[in-house]
N, C-alpha and C positions, 0 to 999 in steps of 0.2 A: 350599539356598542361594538366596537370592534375584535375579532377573535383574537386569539393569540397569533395565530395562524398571519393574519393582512398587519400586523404589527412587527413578527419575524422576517415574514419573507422579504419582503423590499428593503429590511434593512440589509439582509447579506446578497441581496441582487446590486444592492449601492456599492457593498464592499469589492461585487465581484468585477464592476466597470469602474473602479478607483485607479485609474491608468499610472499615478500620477506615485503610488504605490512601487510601479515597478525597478523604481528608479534607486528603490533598498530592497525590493526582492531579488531582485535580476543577480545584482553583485553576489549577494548571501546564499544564492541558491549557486552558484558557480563555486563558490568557496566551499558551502557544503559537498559539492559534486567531486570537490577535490578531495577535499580528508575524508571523503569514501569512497575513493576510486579503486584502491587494491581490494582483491577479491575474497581473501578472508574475512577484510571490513564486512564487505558489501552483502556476502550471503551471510555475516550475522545477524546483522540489523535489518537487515530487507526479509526475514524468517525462512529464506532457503532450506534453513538445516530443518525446519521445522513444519515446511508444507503449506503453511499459512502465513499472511503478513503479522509481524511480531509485535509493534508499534501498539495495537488494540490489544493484545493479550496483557503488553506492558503496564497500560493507561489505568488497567484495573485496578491496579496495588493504589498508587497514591490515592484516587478516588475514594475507592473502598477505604483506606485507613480514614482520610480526613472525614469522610460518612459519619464513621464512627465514633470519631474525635469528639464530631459538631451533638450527635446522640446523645455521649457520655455531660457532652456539655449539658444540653437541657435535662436531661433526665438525670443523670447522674450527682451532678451540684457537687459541691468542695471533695465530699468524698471522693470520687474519682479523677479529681484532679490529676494525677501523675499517669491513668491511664490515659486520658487525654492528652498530656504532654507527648508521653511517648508516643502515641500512635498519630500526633502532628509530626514527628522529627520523624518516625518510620516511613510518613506519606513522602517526608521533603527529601529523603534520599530516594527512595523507591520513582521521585520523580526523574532521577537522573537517565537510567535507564534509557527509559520512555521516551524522554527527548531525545537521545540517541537517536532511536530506533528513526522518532519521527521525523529527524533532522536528517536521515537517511533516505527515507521516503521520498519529502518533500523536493529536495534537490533533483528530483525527475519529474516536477511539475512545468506548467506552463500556463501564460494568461491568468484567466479568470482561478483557475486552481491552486494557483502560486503564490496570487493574492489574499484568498480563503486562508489559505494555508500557512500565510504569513501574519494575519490578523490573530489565527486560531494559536499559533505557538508564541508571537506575543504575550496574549493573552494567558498563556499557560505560565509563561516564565515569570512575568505581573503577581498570580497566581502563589507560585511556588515560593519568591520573594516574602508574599508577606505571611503564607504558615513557617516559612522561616524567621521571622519577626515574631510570630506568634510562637514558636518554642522558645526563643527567647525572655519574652515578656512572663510566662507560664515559669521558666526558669527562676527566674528573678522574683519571683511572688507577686508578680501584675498579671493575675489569674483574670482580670474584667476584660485591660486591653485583649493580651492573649486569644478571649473568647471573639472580641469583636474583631480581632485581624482574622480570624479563620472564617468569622461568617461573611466575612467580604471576599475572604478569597474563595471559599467555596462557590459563593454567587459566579463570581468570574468563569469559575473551573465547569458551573453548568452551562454558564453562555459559549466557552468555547467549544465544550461538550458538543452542544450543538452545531455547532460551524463542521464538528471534526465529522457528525455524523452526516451531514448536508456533501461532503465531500461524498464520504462516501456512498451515500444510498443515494442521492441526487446526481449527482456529478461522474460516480462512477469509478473514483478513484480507489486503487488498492485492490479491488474484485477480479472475480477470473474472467474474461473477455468470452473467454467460450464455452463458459456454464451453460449456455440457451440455445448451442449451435443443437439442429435437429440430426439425432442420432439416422445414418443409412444403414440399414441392419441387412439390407440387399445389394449383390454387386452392381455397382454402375460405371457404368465406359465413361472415361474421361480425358481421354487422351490420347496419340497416337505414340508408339513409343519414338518414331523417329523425332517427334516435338520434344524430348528428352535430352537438354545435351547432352554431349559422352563426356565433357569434361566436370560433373559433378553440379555443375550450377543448375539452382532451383528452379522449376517452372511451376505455376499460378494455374490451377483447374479448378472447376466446379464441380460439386458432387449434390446435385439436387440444390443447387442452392448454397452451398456451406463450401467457401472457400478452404482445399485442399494443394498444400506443399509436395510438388514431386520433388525427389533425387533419385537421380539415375547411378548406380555403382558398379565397379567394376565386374563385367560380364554383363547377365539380362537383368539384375536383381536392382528394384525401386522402391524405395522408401518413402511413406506418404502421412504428415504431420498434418494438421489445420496449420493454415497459414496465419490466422489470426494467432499474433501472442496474447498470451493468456494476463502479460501483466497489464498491456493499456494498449492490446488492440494492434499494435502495429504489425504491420505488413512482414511476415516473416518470409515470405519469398526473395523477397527482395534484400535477405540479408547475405553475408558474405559463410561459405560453406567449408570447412576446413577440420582436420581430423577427427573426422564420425560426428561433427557439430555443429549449430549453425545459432549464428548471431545474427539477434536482433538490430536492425539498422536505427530504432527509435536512442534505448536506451541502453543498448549494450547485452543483453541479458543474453547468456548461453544454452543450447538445449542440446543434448545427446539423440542425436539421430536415430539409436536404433531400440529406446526405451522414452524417450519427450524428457527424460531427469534432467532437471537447473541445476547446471553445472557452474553457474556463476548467476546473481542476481542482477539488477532489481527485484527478477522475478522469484513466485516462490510457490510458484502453483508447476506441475508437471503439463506441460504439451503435449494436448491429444495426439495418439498416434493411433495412424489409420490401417488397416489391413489392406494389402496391394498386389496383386497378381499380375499375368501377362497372359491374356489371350491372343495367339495369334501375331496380331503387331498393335493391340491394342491393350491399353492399361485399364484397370477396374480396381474401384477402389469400394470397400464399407467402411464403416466404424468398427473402430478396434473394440477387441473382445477383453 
C-alpha cells in the first residue's frame, strides 16, 4: 500500500511542471505586483511592520474558526447550530485578510512557486466560496447542506494547507535566507579598502564562507551587511545604494544601511549587519553583536 507521503508528493511535483499554468499565473502575478506596488501596501501585507511574514499568522483565523465550526458540527448537533453558523461567517470574512496578505506574497514568486501558489489560493478562494454557501444555507434553516458545504470546504482548505506548507518548508518560500549563515565571532580580512569604491557602490566579500556586503562612506568609514537578502536570497550587492539604503535588485525590498531595518517590503525579516573595521588598508569584518 502506498503511504501518503508517494501519493502527495508527485501529485504537487505534477503541479509544479504544469507549464501550461503559467499562461494565468504570469498575468495575475503582474496584476497583483501592481495593486501592491506602493510601499504602505507592500510593508503591510508582506508583515514588515511586524518582523515576520503576515500571510501565516493570517491563515490562522479562518482555519481555526471553520475547525471549530466542523467540531461544533459533530459534537455539538442542532444545539449549537448558530455557534457554528457564526464561527463559518467569522472564518469567511477572516479569510479576506489572508488573501491579501497572500496575494501579496505571491506576486514575488516565480516558475515552479507561482504555480504552487496559484493552485494553493485557488483552492482557498473554492474554499472560502463555499463556507460562504454554507452560512447561507445554515441561515435559511438547511442546517444538513450547511454541514456538507463546510466539510468539503474544509477538505479543500487541508489540501491547500498543504501546498501553502510545501512552499514554504520545501521550497523555501517566505523564510529568512540567512537564518543558517555561520556566525564569524573573530575578525577576518576581507578586503582591501582601495577594492572599496569611493562613490558608495557595493562590493561582494567573503567572510569564511558567508557572503558579506561592503559600503564604503564618506571618509574611511565601511558598512558590512550579508549580502544574501533575507526575503529569497538575492544578491544584495548588486543592488542600487542610495540615502543610507540599499535595494534589492530581485524584488525591490529596502534595507537601512546602518541598522539592516526593511524600510520597504517584500521583505520583513531585518538584514544582518556585520561588524567592520579598518586595519591599516585592509577591511575585517565579524558578525554583528
Amino acid at each position: 500500500m502506498a503511504s501518503p507521503r508517494q501519493i502527495v508528493q508527485p501529485f504537487v511535483h505534477r503541479i509544479e511542471e504544469m507549464e501550461r499554468l503559467d499562461g494565468v499565473a504570469r498575468p495575475l502575478a503582474v496584476g497583483a505586483g501592481r495593486s501592491t506596488r506602493a510601499t504602505p501596501v507592500k510593508n503591510a501585507l508582506s508583515g514588515t511592520w511586524l518582523g515576520h511574514p503576515l500571510h501565516p499568522v493570517l491563515t490562522d483565523l479562518p482555519i481555526g474558526a471553520w475547525t471549530m465550526a466542523a467540531v461544533l458540527d459533530v459534537a455539538g448537533g442542532s444545539p449549537s447550530a448558530g455557534a457554528a453558523r457564526r464561527l463559518v461567517g467569522t472564518g469567511a470574512v477572516a479569510a479576506l485578510p489572508a488573501a491579501a496578505a497572500g496575494w501579496a506574497d505571491w506576486s514575488d514568486t516565480y516558475g515552479a512557486d507561482q504555480r504552487v501558489g496559484l493552485v494553493h489560493a485557488l483552492g482557498n478562494v473554492a474554499a472560502t466560496f463555499l463556507q460562504m454557501g454554507s452560512y447561507l444555507c445554515r441561515r435559511r434553516g438547511h442546517r444538513g447542506a450547511g454541514v456538507a458545504l463546510s466539510a468539503v470546504a474544509l477538505g479543500a482548505v487541508t489540501v491547500t494547507g498543504y501546498l501553502g506548507g510545501h512552499l514554504s518548508y520545501i521550497r523555501g518560500v517566505g523564510v529568512n535566507h540567512t537564518a543558517f549563515e555561520e556566525p564569524v565571532t573573530d575578525w577576518v580580512d576581507v578586503a582591501s579598502l582601495d577594492d572599496l569604491p569611493p562613490d558608495g557602490r557595493p562590493l561582494r566579500a567573503l567572510a569564511r564562507g558567508v557572503p558579506v556586503m561592503l559600503v564604503r562612506r564618506a571618509g574611511e568609514d565601511v558598512i558590512a551587511l550579508s549580502a544574501t537578502c533575507t526575503h529569497a536570497g538575492g544578491p544584495l550587492d548588486e543592488g542600487k545604494v542610495l540615502d543610507g539604503s540599499v535595494r534589492c535588485p530581485w524584488h525591490g525590498s529596502v534595507f537601512r544601511l546602518a541598522d539592516g531595518r526593511v524600510l520597504r517590503g517584500p521583505a520583513s525579516t531585518t538584514q544582518p549587519v556585520w561588524d567592520a573595521r579598518i586595519e591599516g588598508e585592509r577591511v575585517e569584518v565579524r558578525s554583528g553583536r
